[in-house]
N, C-alpha and C positions, 0 to 999 in steps of 0.2 A: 115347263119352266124349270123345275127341279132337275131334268135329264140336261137342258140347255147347260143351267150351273153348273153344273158337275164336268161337264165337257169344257167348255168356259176355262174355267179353274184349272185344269189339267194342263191348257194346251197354254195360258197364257204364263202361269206359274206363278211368279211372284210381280208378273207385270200385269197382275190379271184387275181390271178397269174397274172402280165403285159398281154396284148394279144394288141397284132399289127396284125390289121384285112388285109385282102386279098381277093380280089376282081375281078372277071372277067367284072364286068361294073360299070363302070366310074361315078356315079348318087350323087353329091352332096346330095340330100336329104338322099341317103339311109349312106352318110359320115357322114353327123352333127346326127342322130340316134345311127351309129356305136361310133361314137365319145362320145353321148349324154349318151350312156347305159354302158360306160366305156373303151372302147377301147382305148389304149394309142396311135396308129396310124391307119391308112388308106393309103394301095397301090392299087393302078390297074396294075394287071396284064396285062404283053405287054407294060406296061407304065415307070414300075419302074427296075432298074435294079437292079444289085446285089449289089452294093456298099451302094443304098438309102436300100435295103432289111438291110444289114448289120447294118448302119448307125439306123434305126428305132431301131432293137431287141437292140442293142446295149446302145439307150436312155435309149426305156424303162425297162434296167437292171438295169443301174445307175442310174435310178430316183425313182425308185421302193429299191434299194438300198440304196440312199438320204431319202426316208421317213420314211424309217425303224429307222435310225439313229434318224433321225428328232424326231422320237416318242420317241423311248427309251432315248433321252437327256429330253425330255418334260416328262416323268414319273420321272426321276432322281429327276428332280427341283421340281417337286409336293411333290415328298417324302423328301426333303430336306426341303422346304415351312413347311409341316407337323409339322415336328421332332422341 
């Protein structure tokens, strides 16, 4: 999963898609690297159930949504700044 990321990230760059990582073991270090290398979340399987599944893809739609906004008002004001 971590090598997935990391390749992922590379090839998409800054179009690279929310990804809430999934996990069959439980290992904080290998969370704060998934989290470190851009993963907007972190489950363990067995651990998490559907609702937190739902609850994670769900943020990082709308936050990934939020930035998108966020940028395109920040190009606005540059080119407004500009003119």
């Amino acid at each position: 999963g971590l090598a997935f990321l990391t390749r992922l990230r590379q090839q998409a760059g800054e179009d690279c898609p929310p990804v809430v990582m999934i996990t069959g073991y439980g290992s904080e270090a290998i969370a704060v690297k998934a989290l470190k290398n851009g993963a907007v979340d972190y489950l363990v399987k067995g651990q998490a159930t559907a609702d937190e599944l739902r609850q994670a893809v769900g943020s990082a739609i709308a936050n990934t949504q939020l930035r998108q906004k966020l940028q395109a008002s920040e190009q606005r004001f540059q080119t407004s700044v500009e003119n």
